[in-house]
C-alpha positions in Angstrom: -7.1 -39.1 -18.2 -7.5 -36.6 -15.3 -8.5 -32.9 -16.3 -8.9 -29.9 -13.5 -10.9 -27.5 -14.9 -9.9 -24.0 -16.7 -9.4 -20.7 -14.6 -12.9 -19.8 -12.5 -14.5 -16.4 -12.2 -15.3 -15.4 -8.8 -18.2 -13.2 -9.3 -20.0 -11.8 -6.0 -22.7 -13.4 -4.6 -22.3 -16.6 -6.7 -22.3 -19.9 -5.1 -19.3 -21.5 -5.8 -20.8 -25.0 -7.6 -22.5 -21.7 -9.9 -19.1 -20.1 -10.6 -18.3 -19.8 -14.7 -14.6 -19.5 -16.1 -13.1 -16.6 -16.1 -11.7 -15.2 -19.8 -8.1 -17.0 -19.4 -9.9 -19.8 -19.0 -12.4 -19.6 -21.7 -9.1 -19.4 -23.7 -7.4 -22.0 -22.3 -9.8 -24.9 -22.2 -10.3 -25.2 -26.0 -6.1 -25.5 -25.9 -6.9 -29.1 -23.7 -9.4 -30.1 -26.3 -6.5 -29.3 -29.1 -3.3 -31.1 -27.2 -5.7 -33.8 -27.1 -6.6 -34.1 -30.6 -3.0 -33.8 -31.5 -1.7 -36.4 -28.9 -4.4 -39.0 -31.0 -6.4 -39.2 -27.7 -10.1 -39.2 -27.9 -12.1 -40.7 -24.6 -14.9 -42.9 -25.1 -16.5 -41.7 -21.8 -16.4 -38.3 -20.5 -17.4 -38.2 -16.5 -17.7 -34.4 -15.6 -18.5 -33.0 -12.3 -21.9 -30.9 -12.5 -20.2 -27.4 -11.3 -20.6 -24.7 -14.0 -17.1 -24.2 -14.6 -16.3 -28.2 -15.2 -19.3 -28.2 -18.0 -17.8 -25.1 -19.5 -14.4 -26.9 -19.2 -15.3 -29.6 -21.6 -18.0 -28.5 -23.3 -14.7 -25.8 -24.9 -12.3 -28.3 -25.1 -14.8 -31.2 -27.0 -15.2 -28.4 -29.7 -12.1 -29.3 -30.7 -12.1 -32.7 -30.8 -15.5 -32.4 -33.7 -18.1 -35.1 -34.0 -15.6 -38.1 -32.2 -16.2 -36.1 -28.8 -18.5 -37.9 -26.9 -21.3 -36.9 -24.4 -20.2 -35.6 -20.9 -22.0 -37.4 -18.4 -22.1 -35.4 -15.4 -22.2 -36.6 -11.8 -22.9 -34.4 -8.6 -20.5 -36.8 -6.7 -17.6 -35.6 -8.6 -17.6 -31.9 -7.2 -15.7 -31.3 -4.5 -14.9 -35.0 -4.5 -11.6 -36.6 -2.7 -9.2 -39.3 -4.4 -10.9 -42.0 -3.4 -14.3 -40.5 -4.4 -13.3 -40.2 -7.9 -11.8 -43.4 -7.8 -15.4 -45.1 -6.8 -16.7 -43.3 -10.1 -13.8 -44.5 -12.0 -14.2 -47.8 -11.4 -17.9 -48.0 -12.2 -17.0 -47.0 -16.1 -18.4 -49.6 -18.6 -16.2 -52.5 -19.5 -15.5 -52.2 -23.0 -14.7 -49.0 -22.5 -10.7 -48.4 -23.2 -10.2 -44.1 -22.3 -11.8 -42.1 -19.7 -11.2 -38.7 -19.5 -12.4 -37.3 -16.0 -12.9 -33.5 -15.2 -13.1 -32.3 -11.9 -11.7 -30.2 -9.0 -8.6 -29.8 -6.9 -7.3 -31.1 -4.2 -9.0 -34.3 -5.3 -8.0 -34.5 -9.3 -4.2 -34.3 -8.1 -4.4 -36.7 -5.6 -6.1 -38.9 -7.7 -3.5 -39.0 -10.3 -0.8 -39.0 -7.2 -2.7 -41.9 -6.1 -3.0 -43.8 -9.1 0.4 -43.1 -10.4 1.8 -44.0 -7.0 5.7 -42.9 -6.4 7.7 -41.6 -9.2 9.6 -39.1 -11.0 9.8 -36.6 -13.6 6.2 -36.0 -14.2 5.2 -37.2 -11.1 7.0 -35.3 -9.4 5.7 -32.2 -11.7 1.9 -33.2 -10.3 2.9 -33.4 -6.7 4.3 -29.9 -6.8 1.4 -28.4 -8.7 -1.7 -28.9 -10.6 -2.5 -26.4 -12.1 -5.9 -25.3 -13.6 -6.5 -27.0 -17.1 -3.3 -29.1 -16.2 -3.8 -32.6 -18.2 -2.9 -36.1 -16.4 -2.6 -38.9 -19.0 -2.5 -42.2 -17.2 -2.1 -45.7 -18.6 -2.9 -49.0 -16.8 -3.8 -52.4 -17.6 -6.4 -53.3 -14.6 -10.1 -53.2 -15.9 -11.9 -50.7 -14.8 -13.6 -51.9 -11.5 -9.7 -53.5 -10.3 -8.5 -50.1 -10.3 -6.3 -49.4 -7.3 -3.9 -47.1 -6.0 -0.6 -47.5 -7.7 -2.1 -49.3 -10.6 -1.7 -47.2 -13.9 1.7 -44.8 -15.0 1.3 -41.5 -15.6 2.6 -41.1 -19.5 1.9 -37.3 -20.1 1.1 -33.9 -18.1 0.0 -30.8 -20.0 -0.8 -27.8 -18.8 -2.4 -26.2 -22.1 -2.7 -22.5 -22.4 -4.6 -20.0 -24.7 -3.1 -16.8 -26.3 -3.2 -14.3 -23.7 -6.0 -11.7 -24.0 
């Protein structure tokens, strides 16, 4: 699974690896952690780029998954990362581990799910026009881990959850 982060702040003066979410998306990011719950879909690994505003992301989005949300691990090489970045990162996931949710940044989130999804339509599609902030890739694929290559998995689901506006 592919998450981009919830709506930034852009506060003055505030590096942007430092830059927090903004209210909309202090609202919307718990509404990822609920379509996820209700879609069944709990990862076993979490990789989270180190940016402010991807830790805020999921940190507000495990609350809703309770006590079977695991542990972010957070990697510097996943901000500001491109497709085949996050793709190296990917494949290094444990083997026996069956879901990985990533959360990270655009351009590189939608081009990895572009990438991995390779040519289709309907949803597909959907991610090429736009990925929004918060927007939720779900993709399935039967490669392990560290054989995972462009065109490899389907993309099954794209949310783009949203809080009750302020």
């Amino acid at each position: 699974m592919v998450l981009r982060h919830a709506k930034s702040a852009w506060p003055e003066g505030v590096a942007d690896h430092e830059r927090p979410l903004e209210d909309r998306g202090v609202r919307d990011a718990p509404e990822a952690g609920a379509w996820l719950h209700a879609a069944g879909i709990v990862p076993d690994a979490v990789l989270c780029s180190d940016a402010v505003r991807t830790r805020e992301t999921w940190d507000l989005a495990a609350e809703q998954l309770g006590d079977s949300a695991p542990a972010a691990r957070y990697d510097e090489r996943l901000y500001a990362a491109t497709a085949d970045e996050l793709l190296a990162v990917v494949r290094e996931a444990a083997a026996g581990t069956r879901t990985v949710l990533l959360v990270g940044h655009n351009p590189g989130v939608q081009e990895l799910v572009l990438t991995l999804a390779g040519q289709g339509a309907g949803e597909v599609e959907q991610v090429r026009e736009k990925f929004p902030t918060c927007a939720l890739a779900v993709l399935r694929t039967g490669a392990a881990w560290g054989e995972l290559a462009p065109g490899a998995a389907r993309l099954t689901d794209f949310a783009v959850p949203r809080g009750p506006k302020g």
